[in-house]
BAFI-3210 file (N, C-alpha, C; in Angstrom, 3 decimals, decimal comma, padded with zeros to 6 digits):
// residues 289
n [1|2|3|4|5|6|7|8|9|10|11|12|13|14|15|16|17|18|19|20|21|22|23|24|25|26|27|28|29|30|31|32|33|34|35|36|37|38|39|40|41|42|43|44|45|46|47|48|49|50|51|52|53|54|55|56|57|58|59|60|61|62|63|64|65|66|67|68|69|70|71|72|73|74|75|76|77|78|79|80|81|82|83|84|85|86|87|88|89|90|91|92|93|94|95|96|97|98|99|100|101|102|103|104|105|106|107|108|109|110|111|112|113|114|115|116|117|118|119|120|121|122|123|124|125|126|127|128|129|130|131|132|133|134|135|136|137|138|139|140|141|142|143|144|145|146|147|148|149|150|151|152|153|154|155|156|157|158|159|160|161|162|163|164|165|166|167|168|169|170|171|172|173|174|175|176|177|178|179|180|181|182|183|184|185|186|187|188|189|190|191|192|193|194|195|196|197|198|199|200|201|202|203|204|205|206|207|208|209|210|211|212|213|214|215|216|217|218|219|220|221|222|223|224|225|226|227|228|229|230|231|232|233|234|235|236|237|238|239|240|241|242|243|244|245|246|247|248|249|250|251|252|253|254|255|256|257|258|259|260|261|262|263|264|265|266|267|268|269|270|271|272|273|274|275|276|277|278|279|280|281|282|283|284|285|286|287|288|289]
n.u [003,452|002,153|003,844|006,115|008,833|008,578|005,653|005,219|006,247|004,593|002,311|003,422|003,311|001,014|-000,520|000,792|000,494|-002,313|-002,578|-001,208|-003,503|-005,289|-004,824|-005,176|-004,458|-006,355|-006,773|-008,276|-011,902|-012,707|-015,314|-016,881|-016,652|-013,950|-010,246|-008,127|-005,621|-002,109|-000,890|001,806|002,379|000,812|001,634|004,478|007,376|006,984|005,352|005,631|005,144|005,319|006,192|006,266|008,541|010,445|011,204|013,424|016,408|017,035|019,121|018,884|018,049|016,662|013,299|011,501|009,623|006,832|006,695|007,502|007,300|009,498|011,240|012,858|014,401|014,945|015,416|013,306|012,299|008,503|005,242|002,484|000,718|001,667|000,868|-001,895|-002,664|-001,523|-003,130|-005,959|-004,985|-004,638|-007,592|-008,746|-007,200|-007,899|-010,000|-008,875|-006,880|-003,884|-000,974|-002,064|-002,705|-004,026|-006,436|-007,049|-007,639|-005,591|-007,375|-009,357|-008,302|-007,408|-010,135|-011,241|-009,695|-010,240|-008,997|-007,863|-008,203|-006,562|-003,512|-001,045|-001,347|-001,741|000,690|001,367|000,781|001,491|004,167|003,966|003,394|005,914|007,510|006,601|007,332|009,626|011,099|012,310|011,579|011,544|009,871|009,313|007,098|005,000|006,252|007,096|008,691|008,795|009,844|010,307|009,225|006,542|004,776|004,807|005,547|004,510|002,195|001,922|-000,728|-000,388|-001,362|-004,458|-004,362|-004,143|-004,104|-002,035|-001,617|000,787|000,496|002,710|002,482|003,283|002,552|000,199|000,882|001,580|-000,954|-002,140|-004,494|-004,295|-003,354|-004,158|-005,979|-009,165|-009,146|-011,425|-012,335|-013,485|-013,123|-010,308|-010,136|-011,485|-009,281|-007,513|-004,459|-003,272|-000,988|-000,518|-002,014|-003,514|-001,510|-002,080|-004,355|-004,173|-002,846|-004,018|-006,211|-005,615|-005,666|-008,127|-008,483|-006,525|-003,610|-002,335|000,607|003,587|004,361|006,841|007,697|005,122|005,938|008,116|006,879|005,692|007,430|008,143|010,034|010,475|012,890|012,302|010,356|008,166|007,376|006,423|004,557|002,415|001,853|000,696|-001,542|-003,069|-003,894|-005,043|-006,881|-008,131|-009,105|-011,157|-013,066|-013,995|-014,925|-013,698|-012,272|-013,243|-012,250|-009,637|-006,845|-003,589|-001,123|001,883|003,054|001,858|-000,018|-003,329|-006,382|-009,840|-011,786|-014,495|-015,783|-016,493|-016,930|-014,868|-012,570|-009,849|-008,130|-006,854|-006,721|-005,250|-003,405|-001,021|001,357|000,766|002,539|004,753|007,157|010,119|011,739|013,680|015,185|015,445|014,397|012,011|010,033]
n.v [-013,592|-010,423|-008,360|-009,285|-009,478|-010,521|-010,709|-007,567|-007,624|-009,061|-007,289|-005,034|-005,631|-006,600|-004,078|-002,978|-004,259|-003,314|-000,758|-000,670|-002,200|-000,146|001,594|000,641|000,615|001,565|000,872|003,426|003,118|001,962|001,567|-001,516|-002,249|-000,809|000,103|000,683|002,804|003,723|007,054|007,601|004,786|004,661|007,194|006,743|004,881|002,216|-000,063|-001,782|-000,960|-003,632|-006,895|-010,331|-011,933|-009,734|-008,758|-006,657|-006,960|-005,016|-002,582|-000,653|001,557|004,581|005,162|006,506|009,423|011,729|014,886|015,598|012,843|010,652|007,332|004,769|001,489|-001,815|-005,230|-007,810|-006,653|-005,521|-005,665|-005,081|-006,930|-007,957|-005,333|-005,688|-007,728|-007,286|-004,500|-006,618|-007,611|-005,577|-004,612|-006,797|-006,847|-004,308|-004,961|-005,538|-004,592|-002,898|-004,759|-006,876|-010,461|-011,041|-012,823|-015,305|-017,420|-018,881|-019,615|-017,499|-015,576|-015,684|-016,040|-013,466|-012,161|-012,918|-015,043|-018,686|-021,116|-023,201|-025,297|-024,107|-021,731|-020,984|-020,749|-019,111|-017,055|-017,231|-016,740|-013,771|-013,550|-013,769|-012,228|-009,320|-009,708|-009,776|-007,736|-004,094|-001,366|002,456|005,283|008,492|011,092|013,915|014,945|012,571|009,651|006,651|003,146|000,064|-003,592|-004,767|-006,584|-008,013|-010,483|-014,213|-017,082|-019,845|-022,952|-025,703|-027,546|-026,768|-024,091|-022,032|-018,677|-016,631|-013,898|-010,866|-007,170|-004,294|-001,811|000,595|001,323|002,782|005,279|005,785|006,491|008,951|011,554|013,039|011,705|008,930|006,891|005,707|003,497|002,112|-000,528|-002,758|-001,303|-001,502|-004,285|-005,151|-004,340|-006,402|-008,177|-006,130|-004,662|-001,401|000,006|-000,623|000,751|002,993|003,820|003,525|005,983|008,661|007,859|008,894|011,676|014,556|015,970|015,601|016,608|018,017|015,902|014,827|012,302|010,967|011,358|009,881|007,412|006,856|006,951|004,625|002,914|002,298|000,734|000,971|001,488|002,937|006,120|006,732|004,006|003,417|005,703|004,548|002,252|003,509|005,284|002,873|002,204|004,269|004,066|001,818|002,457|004,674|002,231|000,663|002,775|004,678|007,315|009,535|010,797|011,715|013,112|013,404|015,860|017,173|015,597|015,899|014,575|014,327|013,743|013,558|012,984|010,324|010,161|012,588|012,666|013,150|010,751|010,577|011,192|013,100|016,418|018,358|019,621|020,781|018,844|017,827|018,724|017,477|016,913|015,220|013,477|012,196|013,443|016,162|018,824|020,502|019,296]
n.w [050,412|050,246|049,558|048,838|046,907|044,562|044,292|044,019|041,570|039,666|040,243|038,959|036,213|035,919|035,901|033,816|031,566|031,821|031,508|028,477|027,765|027,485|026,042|023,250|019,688|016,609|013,319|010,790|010,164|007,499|004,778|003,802|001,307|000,357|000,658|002,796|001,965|002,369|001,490|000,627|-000,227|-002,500|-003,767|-004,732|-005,548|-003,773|-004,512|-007,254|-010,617|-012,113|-013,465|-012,041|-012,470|-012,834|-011,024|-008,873|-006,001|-003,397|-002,210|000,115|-000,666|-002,914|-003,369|-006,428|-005,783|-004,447|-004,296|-000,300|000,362|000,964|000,102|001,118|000,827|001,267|000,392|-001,504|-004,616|-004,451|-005,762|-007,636|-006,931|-004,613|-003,251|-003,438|-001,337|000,782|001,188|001,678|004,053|006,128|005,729|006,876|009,690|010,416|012,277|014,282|017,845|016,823|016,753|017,820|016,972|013,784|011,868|009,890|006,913|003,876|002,412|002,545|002,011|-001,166|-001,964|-001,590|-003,293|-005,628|-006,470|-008,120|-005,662|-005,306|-004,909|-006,016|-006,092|-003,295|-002,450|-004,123|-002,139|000,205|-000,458|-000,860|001,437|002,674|001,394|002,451|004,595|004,599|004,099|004,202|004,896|004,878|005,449|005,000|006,023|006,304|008,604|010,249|010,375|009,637|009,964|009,259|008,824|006,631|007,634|010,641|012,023|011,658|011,665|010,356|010,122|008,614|008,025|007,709|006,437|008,220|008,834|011,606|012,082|012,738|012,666|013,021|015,782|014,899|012,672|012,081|011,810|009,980|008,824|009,022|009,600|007,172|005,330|004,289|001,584|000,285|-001,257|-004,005|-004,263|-005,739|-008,247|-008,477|-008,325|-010,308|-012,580|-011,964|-012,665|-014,135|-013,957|-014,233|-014,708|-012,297|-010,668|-011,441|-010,898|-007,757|-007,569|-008,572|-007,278|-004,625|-005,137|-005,194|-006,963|-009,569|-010,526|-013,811|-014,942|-016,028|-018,023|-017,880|-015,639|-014,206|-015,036|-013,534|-011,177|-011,179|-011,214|-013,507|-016,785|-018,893|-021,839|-023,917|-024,079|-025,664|-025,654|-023,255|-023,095|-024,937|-023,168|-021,026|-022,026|-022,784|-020,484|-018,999|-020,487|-019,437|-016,902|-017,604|-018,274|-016,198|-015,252|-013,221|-014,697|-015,795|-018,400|-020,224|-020,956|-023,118|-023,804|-024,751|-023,593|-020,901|-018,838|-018,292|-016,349|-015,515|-013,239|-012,753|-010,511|-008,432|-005,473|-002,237|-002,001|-001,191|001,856|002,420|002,184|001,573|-000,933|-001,461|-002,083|-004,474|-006,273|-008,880|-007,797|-007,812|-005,058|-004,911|-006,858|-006,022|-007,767|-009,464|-012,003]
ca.u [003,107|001,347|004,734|007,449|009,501|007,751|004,462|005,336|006,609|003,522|001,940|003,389|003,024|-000,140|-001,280|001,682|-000,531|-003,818|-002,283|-001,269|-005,375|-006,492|-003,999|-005,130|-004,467|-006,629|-006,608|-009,055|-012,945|-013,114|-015,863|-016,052|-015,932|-012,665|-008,880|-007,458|-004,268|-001,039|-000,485|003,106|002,225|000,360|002,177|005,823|007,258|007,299|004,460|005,894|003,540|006,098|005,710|007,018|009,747|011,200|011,646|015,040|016,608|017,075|019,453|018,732|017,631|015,697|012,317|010,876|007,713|006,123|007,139|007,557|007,369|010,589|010,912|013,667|013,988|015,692|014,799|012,749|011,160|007,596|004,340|001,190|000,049|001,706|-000,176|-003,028|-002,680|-001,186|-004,467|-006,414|-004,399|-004,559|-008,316|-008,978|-006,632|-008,428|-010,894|-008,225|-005,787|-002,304|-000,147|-002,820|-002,931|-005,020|-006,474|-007,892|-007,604|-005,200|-008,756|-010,064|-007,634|-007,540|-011,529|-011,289|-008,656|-010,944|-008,117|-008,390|-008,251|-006,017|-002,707|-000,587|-001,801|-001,542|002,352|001,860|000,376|002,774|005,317|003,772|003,405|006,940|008,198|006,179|007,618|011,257|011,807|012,627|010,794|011,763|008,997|009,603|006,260|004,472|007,041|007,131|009,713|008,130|010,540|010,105|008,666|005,192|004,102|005,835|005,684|003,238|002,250|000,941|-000,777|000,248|-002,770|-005,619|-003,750|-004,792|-002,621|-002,368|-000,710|000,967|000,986|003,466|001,246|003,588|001,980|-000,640|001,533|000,923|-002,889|-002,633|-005,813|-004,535|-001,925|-004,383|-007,001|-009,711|-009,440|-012,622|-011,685|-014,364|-012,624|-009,348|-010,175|-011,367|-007,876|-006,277|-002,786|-003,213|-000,632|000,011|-003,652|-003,817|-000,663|-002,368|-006,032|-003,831|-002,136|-004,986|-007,391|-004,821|-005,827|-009,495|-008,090|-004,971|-002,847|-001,416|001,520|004,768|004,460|008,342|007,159|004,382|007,399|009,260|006,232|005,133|008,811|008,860|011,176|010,567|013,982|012,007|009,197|007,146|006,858|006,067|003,039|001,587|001,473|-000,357|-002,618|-004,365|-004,154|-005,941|-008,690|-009,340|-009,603|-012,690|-013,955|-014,175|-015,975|-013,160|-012,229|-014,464|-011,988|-008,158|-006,269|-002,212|-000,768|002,324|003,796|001,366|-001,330|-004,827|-007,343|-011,296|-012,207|-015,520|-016,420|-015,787|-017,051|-013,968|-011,809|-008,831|-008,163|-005,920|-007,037|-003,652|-003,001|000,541|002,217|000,635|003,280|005,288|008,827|010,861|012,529|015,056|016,111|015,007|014,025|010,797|009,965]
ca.v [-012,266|-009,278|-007,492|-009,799|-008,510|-011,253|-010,054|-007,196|-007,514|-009,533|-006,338|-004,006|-006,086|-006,510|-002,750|-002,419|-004,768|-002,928|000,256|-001,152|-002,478|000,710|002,414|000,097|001,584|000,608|001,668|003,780|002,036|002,170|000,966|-002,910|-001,685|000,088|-000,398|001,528|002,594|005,250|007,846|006,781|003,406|005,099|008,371|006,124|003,521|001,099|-001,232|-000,987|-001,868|-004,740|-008,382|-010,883|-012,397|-008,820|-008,250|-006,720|-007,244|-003,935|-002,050|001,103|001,923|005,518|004,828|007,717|009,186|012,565|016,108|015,395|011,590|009,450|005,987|003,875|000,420|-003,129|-006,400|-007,867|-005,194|-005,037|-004,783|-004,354|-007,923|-007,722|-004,290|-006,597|-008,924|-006,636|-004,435|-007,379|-008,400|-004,888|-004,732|-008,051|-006,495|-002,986|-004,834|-005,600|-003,601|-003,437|-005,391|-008,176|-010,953|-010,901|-014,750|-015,667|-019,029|-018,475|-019,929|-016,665|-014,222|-015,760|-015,904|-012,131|-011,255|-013,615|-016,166|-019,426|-021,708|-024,711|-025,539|-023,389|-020,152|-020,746|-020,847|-018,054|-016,243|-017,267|-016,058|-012,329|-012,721|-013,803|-010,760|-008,441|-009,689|-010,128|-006,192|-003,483|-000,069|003,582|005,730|009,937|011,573|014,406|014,758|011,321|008,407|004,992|002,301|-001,636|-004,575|-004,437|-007,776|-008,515|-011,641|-014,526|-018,169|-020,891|-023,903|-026,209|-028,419|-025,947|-022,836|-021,128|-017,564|-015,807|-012,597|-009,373|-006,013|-003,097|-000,845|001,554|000,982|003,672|006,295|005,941|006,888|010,593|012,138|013,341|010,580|007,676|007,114|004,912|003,412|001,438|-002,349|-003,072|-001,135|-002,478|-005,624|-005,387|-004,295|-007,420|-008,424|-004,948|-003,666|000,048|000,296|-000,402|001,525|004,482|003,980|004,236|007,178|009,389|008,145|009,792|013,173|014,632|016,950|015,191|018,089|017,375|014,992|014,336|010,988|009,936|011,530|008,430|006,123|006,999|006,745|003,422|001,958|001,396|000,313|001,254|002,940|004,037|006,829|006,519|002,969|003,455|006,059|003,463|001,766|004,468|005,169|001,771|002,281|005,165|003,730|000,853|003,528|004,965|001,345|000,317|003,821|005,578|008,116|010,491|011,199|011,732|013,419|013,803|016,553|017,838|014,523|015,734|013,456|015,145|013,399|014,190|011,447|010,559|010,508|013,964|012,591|013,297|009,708|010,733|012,099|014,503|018,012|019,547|019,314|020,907|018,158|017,188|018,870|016,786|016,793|013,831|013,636|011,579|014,472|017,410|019,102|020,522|018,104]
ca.w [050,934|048,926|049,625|048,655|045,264|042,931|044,274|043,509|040,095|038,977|040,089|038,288|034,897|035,316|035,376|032,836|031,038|031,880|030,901|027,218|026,621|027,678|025,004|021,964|018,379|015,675|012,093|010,841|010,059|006,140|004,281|003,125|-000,274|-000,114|001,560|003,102|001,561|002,707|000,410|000,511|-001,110|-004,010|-004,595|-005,076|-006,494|-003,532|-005,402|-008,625|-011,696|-012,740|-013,431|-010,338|-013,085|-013,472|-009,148|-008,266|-004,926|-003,391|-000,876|000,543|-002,396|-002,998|-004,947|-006,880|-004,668|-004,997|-003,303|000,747|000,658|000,777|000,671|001,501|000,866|001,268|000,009|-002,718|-004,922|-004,106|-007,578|-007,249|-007,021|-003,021|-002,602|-003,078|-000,653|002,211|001,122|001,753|005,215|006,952|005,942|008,012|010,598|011,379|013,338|015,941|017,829|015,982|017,612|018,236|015,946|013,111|011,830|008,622|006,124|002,477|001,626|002,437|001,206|-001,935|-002,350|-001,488|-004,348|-006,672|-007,441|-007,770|-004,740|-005,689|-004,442|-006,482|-005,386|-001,905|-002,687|-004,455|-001,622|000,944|-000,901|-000,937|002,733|003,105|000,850|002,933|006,195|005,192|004,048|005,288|004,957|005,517|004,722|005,482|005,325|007,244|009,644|010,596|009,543|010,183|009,340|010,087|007,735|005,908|008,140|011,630|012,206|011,499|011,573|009,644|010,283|007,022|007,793|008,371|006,138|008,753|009,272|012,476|011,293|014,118|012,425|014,147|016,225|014,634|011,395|012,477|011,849|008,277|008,511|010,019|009,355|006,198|005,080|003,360|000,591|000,357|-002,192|-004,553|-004,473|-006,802|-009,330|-008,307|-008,779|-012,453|-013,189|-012,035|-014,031|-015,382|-012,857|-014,406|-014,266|-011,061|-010,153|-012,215|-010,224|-006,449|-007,289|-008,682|-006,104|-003,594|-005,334|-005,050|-007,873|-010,474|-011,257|-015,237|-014,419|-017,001|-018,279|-017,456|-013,856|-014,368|-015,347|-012,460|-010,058|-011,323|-011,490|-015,198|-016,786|-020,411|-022,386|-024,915|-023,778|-026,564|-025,397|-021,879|-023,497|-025,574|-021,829|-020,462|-023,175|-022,460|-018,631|-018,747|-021,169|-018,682|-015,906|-017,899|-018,262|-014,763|-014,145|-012,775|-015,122|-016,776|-019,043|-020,126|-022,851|-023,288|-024,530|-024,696|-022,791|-020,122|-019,108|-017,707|-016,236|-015,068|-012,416|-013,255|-008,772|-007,409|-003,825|-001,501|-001,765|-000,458|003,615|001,699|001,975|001,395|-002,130|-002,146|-002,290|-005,964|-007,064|-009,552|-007,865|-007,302|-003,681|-005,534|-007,643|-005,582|-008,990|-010,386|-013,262]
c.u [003,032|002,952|006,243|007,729|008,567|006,479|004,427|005,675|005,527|002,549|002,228|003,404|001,709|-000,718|-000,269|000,780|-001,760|-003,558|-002,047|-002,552|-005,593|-005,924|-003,863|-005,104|-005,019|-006,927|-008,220|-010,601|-013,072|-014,285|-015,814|-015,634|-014,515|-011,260|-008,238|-005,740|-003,253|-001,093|000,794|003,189|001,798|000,706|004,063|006,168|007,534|006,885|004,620|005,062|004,817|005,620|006,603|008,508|010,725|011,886|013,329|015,407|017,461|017,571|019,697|018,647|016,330|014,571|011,859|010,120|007,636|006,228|006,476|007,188|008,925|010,733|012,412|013,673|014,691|014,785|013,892|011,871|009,306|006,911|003,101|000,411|-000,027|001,137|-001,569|-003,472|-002,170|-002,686|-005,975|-006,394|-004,962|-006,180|-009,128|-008,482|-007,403|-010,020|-010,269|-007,261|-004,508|-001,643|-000,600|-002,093|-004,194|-004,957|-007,763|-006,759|-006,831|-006,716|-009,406|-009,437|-007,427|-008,946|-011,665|-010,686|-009,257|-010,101|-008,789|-007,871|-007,247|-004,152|-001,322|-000,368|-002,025|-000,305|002,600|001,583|000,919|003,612|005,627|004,059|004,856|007,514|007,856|006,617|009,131|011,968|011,903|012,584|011,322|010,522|008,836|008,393|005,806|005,202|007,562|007,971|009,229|009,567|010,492|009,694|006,925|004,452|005,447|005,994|004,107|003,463|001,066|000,669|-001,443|-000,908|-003,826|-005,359|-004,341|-003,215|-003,218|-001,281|-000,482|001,055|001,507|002,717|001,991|003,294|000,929|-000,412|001,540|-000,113|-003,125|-003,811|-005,579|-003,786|-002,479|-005,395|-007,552|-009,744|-010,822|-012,373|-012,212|-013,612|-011,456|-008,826|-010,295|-009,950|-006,753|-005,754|-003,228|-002,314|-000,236|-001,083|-004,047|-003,019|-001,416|-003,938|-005,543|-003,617|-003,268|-006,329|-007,097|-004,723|-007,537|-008,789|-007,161|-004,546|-002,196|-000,180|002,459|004,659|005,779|007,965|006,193|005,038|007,416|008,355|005,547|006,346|008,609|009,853|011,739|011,779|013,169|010,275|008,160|006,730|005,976|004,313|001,709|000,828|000,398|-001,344|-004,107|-004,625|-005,098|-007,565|-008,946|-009,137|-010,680|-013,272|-014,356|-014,908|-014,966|-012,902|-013,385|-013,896|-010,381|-007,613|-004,593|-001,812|000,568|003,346|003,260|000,009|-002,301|-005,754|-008,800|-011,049|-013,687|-016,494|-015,893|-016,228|-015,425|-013,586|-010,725|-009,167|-007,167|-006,410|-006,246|-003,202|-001,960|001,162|001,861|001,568|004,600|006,765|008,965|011,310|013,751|016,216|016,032|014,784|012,319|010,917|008,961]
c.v [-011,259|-008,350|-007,881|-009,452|-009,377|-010,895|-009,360|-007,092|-008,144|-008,198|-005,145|-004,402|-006,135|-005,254|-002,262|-003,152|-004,175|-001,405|000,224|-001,336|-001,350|001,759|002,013|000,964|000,616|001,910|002,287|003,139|002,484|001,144|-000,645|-002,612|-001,255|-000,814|000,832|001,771|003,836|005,887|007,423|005,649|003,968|006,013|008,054|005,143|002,102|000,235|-001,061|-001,982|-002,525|-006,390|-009,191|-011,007|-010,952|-008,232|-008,167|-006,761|-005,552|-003,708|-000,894|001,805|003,041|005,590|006,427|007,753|010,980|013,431|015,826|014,129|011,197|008,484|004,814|002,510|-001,227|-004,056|-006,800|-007,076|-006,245|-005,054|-004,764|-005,479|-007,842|-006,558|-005,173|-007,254|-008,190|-005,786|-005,143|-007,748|-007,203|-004,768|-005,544|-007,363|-005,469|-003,569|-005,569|-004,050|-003,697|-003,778|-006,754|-009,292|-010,817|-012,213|-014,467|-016,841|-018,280|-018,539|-018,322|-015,490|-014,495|-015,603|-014,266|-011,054|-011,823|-014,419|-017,436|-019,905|-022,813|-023,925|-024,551|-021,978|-019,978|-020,653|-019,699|-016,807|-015,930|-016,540|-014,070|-012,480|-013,019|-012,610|-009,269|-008,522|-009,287|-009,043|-005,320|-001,990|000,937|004,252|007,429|010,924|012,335|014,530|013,874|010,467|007,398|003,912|001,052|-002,900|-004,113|-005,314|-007,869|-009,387|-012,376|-016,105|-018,859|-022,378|-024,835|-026,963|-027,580|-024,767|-022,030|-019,918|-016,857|-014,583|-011,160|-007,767|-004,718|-002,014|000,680|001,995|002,366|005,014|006,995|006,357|008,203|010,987|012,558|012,769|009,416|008,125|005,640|004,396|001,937|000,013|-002,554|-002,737|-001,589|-003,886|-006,355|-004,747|-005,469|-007,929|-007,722|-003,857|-002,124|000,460|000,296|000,330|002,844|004,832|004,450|005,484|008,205|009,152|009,248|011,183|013,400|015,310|016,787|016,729|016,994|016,813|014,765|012,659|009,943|010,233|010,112|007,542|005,917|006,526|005,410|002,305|001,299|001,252|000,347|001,999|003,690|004,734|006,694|004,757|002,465|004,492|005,334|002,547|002,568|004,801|004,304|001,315|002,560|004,883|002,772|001,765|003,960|003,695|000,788|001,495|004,836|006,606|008,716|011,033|011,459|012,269|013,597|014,683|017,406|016,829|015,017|015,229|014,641|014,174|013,967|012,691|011,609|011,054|011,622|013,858|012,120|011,327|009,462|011,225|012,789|015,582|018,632|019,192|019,775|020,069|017,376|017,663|017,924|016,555|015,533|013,760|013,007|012,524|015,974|018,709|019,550|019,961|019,503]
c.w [049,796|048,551|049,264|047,123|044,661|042,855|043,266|042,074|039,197|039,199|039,255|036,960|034,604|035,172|034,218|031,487|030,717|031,440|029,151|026,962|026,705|026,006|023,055|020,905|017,318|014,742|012,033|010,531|008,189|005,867|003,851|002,013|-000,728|001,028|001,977|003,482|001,863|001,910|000,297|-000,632|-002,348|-004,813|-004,664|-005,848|-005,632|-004,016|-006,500|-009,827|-012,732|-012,869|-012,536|-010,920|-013,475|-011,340|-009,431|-007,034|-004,765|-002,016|-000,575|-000,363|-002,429|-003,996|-004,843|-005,952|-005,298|-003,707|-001,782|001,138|000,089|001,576|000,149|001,339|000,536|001,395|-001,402|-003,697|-005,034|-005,609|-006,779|-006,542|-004,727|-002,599|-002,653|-001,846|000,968|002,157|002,096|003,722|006,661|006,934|006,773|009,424|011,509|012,481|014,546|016,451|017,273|016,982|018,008|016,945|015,421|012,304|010,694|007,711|005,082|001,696|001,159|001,773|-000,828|-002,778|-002,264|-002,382|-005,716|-007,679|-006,803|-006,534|-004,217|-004,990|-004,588|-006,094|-003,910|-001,642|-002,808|-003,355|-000,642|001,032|-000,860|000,476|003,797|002,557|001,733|004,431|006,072|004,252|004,518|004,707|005,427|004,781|005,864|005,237|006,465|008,501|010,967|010,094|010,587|009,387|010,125|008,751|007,672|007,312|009,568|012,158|011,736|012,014|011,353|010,053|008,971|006,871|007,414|006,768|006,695|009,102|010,845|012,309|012,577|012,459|013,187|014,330|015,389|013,180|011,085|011,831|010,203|007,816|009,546|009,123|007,717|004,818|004,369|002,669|000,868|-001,055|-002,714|-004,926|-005,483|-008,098|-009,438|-008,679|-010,218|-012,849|-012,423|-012,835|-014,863|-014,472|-013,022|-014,293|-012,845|-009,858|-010,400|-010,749|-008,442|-006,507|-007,709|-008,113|-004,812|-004,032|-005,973|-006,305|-008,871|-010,865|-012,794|-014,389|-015,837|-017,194|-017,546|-016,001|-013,760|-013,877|-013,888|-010,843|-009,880|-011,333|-012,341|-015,861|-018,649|-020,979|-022,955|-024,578|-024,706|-026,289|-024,171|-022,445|-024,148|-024,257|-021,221|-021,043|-022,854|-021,168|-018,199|-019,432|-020,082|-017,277|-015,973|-018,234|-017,491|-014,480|-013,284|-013,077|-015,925|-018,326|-019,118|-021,262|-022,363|-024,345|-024,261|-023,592|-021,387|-019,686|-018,496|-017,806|-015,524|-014,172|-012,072|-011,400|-008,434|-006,100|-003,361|-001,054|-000,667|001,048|003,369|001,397|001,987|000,214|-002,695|-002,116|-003,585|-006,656|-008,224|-009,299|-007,252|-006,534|-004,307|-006,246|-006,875|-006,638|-009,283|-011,326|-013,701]
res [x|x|x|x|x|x|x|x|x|x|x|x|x|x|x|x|x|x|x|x|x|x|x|x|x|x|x|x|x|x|x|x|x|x|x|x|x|x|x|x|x|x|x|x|x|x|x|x|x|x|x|x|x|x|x|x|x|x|x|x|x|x|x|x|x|x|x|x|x|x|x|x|x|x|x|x|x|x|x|x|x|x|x|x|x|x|x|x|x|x|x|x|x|x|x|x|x|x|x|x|x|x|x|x|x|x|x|x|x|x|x|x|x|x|x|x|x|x|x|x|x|x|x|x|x|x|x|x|x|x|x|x|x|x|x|x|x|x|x|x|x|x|x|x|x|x|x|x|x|x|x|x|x|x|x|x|x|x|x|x|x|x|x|x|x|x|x|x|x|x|x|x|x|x|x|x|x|x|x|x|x|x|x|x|x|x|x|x|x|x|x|x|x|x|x|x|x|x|x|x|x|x|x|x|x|x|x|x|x|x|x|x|x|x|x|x|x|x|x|x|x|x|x|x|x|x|x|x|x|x|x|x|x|x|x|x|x|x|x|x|x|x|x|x|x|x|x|x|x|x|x|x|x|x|x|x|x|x|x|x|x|x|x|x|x|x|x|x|x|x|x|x|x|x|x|x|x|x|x|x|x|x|x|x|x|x|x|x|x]
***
């Protein structure tokens, strides 16, 4: 009978059901060309421009970020190589709703990051998308605090390497209208295993405008790890030249231990039209630098 409780209760799941499709959230539609990346991710030091053999294990641990972002963070530190590859994951993703699964081959994510193919590197790729599942995120931005893992669950089939991957619909929350950048894969990509380069290329895509910036401010936003500053500049130096060789920069000079760049595209990258928050302070220190 239409009226007996279990009826009922299959009734009200299913419009509880039909209420959820109608309410799908999907990321925004970026270009193929580009990814679409938080400001968060590029104006901090969760992806830090380190090498894998230098990862520290991290608890509740405050990374540098850049006036009205803070970012929280437990578990394996995070470089650039896994901004890659999550990059890569959420781009596949935005053509579902979050929360769905999202299904693609290692075959393919590796052909897409332009490594090789072979056995090795499907280990290695794993491994990002186990680091990205099994941490644990606070991220304070725009009057929002999102906190959860990068990846929320997944699964592999060992024969096939096929992934079927969930990302948290709450993921969203990260891409307010004025909260990500698109950034230029293409150029991205020619700076692979050049990770300060490609730390340097997120964070000044995430500004239509670079305000001069303090070098150790750099440091601090790239999670380097240099004692000696004059060593960490020598780093930057040849960052910034392969910035203007990929086509990104127009130009760069340091002076005064403050960097200045031109960016050679002045078409609007970023979905950042509020440029007070280029200001150079550290949430870590609450300090003008």
């Amino acid at each position: 009978m239409k009226n007996d409780p279990v009826s009922k209760s299959i009734a009200v799941a299913k419009k509880a059901i039909a209420k959820s499709a109608s309410k799908d959230i999907t990321l925004p539609n970026w270009p193929d060309n580009k990814r679409g990346t938080p400001n968060s991710f590029l104006r901090s030091a969760l992806f830090s421009a380190i090498q894998s053999k230098d990862r520290a294990d991290l608890k509740r641990a405050i990374l540098a970020s850049q006036a009205g972002i803070i970012v929280t963070y437990t578990g394996q530190q995070l470089n650039q190589e896994d901004l890659s590859v999550w990059e890569c994951i959420v781009h596949l993703a935005k053509k579902h709703p979050l929360g769905y699964i999202c299904e693609f081959t290692g075959y393919e994510i590796l052909k897409t990051l332009n490594l090789p193919t072979a056995g090795e590197h499907h280990k290695r790729l794993h491994d990002v998308i186990i680091r990205l599942t099994a941490c644990a995120v606070e991220i304070k931005h725009a009057g929002t605090t999102f906190f959860g893992s990068l990846i929320s669950s997944g699964v592999k089939n060992d024969e096939t390497g096929h992934y079927t991957i969930t990302l948290d619909k709450d993921i969203i929350k990260l891409y307010g209208k004025t909260e990500w950048t698109s950034v230029n894969w293409d150029q991205r990509e020619k700076l692979k295993r050049k990770p300060l380069a490609q730390a340097l290329h997120g964070y000044y895509s995430s500004h239509k405008t670079p305000h001069p910036i303090k070098i150790e401010t750099l440091q601090k936003f790239t999670g380097g790890r240099n004692k000696q500053a004059a060593g960490f500049k020598i780093k930057v130096q040849k960052a910034l030249e392969e910035l203007v060789y990929v086509g990104f920069l127009k130009s760069y000079s340091i002076e005064n231990n403050l960097v200045y760049v031109i960016k050679r595209n002045t078409t609007l990258e970023t979905q950042n039209n509020d440029f007070r928050d280029t200001a150079t302070t550290l949430e870590t220190s609450k300090q003008r630098l």
